[in-house]
C-alpha atoms as an extended CHARMM CRD file, in Angstrom:
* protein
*
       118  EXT
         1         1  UNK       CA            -33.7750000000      -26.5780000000      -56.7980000000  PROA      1               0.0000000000
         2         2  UNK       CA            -30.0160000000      -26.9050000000      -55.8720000000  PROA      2               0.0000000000
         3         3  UNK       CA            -28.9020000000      -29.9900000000      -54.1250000000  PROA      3               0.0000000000
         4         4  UNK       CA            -25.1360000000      -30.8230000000      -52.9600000000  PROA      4               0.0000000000
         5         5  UNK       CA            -23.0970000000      -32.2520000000      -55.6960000000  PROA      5               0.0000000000
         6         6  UNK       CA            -21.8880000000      -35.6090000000      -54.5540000000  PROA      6               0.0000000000
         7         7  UNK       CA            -24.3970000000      -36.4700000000      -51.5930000000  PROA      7               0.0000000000
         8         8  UNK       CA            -27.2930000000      -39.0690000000      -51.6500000000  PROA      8               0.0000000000
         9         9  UNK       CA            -30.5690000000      -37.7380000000      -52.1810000000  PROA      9               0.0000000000
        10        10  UNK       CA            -33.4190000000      -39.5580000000      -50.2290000000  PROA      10              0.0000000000
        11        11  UNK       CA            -36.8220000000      -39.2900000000      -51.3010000000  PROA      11              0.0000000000
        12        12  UNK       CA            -39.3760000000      -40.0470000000      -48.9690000000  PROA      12              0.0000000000
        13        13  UNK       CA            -43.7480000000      -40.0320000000      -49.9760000000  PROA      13              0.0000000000
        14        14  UNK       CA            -45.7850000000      -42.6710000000      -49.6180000000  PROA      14              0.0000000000
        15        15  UNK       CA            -47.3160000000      -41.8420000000      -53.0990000000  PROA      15              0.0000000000
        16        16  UNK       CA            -45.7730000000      -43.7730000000      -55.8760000000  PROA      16              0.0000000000
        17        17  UNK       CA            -46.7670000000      -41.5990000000      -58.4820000000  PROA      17              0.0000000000
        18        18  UNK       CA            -45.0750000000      -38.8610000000      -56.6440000000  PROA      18              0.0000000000
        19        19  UNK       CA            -41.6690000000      -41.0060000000      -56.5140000000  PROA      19              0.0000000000
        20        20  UNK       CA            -42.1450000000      -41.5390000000      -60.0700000000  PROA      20              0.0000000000
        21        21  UNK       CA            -41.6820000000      -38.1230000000      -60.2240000000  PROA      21              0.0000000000
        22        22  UNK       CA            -38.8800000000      -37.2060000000      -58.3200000000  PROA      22              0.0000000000
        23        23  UNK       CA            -37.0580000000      -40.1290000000      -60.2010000000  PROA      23              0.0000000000
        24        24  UNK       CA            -37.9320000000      -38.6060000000      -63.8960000000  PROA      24              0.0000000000
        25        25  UNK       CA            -36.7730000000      -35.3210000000      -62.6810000000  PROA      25              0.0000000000
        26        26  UNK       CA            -33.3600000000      -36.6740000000      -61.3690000000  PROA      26              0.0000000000
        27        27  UNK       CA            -33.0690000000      -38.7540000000      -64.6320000000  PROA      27              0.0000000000
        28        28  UNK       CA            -32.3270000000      -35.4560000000      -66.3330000000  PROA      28              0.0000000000
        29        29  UNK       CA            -29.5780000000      -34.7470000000      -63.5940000000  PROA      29              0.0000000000
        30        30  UNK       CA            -26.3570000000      -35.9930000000      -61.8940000000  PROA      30              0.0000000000
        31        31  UNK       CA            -28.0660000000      -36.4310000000      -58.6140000000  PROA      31              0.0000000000
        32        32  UNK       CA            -27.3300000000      -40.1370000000      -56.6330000000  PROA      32              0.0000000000
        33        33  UNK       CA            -31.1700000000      -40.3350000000      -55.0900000000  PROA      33              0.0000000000
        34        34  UNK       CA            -32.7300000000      -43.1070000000      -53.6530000000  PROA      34              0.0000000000
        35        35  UNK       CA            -36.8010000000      -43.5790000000      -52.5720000000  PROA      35              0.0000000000
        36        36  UNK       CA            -38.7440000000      -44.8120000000      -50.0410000000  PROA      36              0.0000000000
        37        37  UNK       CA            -42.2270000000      -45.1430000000      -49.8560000000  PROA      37              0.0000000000
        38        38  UNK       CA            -42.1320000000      -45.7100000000      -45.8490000000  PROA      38              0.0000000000
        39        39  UNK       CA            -40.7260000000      -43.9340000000      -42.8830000000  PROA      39              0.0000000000
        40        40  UNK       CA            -39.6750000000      -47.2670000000      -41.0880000000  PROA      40              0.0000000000
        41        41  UNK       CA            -37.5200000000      -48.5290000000      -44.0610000000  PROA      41              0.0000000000
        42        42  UNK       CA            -35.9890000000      -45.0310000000      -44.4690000000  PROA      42              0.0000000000
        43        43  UNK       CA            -35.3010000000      -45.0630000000      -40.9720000000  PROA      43              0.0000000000
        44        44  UNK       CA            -34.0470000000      -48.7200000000      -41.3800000000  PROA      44              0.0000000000
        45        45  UNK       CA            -31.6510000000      -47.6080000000      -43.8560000000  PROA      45              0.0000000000
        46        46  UNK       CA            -30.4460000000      -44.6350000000      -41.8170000000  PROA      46              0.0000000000
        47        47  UNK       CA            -29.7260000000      -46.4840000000      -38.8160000000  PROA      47              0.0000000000
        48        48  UNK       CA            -25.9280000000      -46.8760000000      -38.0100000000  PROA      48              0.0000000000
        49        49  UNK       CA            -25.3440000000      -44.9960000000      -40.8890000000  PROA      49              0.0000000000
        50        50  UNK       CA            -23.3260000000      -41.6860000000      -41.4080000000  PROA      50              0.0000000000
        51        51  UNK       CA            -25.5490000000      -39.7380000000      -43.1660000000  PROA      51              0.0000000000
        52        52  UNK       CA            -24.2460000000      -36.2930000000      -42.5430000000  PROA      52              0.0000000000
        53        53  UNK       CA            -23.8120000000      -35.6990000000      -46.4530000000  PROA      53              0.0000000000
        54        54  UNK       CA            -27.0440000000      -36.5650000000      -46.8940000000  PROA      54              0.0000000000
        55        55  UNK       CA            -29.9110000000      -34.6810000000      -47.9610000000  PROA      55              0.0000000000
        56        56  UNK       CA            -33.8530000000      -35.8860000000      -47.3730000000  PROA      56              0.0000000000
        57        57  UNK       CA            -36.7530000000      -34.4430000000      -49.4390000000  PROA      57              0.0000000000
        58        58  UNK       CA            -39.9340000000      -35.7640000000      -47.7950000000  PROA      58              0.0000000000
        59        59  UNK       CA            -43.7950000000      -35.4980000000      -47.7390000000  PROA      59              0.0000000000
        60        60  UNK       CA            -45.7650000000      -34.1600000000      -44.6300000000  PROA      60              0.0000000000
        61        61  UNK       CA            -48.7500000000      -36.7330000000      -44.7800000000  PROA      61              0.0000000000
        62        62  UNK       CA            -46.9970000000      -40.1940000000      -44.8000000000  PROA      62              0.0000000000
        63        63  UNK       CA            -48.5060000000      -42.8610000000      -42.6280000000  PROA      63              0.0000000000
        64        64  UNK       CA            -50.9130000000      -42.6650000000      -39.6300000000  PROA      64              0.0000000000
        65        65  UNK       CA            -48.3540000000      -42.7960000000      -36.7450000000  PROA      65              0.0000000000
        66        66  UNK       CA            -45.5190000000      -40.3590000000      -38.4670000000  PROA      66              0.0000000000
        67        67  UNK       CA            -45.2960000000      -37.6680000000      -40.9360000000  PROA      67              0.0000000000
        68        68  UNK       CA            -42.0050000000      -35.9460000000      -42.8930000000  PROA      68              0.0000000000
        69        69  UNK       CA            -40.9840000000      -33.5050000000      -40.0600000000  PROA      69              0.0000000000
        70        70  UNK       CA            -41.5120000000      -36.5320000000      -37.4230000000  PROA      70              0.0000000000
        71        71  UNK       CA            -38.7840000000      -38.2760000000      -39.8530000000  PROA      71              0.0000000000
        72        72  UNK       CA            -36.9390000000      -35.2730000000      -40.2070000000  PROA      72              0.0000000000
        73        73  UNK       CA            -36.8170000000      -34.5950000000      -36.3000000000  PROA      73              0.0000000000
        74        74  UNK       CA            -35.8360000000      -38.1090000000      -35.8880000000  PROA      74              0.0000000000
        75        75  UNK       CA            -33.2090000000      -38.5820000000      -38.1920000000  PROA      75              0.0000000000
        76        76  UNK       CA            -31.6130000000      -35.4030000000      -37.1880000000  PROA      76              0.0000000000
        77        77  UNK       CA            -31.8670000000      -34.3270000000      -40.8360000000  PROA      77              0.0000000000
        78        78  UNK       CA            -33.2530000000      -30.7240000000      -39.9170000000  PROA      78              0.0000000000
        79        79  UNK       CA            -30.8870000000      -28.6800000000      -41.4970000000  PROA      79              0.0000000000
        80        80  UNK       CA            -30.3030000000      -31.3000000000      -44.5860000000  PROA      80              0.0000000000
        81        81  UNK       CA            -33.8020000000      -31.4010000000      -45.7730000000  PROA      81              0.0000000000
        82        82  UNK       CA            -36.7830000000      -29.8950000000      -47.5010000000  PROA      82              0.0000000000
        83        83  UNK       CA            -40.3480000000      -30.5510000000      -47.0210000000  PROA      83              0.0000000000
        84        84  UNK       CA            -42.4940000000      -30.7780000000      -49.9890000000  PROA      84              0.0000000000
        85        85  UNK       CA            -46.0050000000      -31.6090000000      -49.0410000000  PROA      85              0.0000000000
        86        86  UNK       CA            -49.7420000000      -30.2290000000      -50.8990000000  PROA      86              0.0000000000
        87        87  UNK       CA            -50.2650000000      -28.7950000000      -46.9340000000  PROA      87              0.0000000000
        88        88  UNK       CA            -47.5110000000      -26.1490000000      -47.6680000000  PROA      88              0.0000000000
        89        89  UNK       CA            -50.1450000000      -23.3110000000      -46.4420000000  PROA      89              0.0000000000
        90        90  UNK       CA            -50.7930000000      -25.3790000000      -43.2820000000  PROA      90              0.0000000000
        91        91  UNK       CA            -49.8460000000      -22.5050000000      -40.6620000000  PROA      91              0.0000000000
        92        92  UNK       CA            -49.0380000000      -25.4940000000      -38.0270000000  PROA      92              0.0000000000
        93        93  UNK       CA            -47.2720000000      -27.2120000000      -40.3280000000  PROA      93              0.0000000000
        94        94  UNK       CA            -45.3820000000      -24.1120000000      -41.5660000000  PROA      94              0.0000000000
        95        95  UNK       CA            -44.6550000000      -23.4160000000      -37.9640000000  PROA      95              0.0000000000
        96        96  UNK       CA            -43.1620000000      -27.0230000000      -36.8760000000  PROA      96              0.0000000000
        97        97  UNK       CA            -40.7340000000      -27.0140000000      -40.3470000000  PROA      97              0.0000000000
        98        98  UNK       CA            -39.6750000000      -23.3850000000      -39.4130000000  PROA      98              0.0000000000
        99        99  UNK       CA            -38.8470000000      -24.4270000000      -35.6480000000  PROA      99              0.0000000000
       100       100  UNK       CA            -36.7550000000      -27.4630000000      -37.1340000000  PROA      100             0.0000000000
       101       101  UNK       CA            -35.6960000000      -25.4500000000      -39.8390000000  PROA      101             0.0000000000
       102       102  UNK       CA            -37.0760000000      -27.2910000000      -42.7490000000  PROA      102             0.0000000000
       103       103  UNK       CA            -37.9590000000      -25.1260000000      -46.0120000000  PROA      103             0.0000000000
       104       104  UNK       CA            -41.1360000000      -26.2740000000      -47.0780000000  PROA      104             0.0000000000
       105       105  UNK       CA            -41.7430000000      -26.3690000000      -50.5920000000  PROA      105             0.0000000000
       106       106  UNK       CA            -45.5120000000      -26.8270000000      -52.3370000000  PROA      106             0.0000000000
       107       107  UNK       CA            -45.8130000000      -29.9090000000      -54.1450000000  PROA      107             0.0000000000
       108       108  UNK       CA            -48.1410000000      -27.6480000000      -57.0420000000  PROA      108             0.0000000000
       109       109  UNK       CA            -44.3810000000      -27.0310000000      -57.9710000000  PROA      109             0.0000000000
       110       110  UNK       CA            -43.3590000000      -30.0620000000      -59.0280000000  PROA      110             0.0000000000
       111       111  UNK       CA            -43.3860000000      -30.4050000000      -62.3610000000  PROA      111             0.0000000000
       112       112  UNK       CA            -42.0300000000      -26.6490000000      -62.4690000000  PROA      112             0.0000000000
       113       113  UNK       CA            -38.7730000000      -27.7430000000      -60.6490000000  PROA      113             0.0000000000
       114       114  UNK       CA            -35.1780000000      -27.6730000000      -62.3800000000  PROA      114             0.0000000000
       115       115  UNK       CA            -32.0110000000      -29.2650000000      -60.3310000000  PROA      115             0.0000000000
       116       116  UNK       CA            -28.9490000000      -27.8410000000      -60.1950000000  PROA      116             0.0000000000
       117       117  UNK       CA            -26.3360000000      -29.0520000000      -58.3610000000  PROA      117             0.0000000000
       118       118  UNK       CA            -24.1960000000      -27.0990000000      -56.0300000000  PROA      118             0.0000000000
């Protein structure tokens, strides 16, 4: 996976074992990331912010009343973000992250990921 040298990574799945994961992973790397287990205290953090260096990996299924490309849409992170969700074969979902422009990546792929930054 490349990610831009120098911008804040923000991590966003409900899952804490997931998080865990995406902070082992960025151990091994150079990469500033942060995590958030909500959408409301991402979005907390966002707000009045300039965050147009940063980059947003999120889940699809996060809470009942929003999901990652709800965040995504919301944030205005559409361009600056990938979702990585286990509904990555979802043909709605595939169709609302293509419309935004959000890569989605399969969460089976995980533990198969390197980082490079770019």
């Amino acid at each position: 996976m490349h990610l831009p040298k120098d911008a804040p990574i923000y991590v966003l799945d409900d899952d804490k074992n997931v998080l865990g994961g995406w902070e082992t992973l960025f151990k091994k790397s150079d990469v500033n990331a942060y995590y958030f287990s909500s959408p409301l205290e991402l979005m907390r953090e966002l707000a009045g912010k300039n965050h147009k260096n940063l980059f947003l990996l999120t889940d699809f299924e996060l809470q009942k009343d929003f999901n990652g490309l709800d965040v995504v849409e919301q944030a205005g992170l559409s361009y600056r973000s990938v979702l990585v969700t286990g509904r990555d074969f979802d043909k709605d979902v595939q169709a609302r992250a293509r419309t935004l422009g959000v890569p989605v990546l399969g969460k089976d792929r995980l533990p198969l990921l390197k980082v490079v930054t770019v």
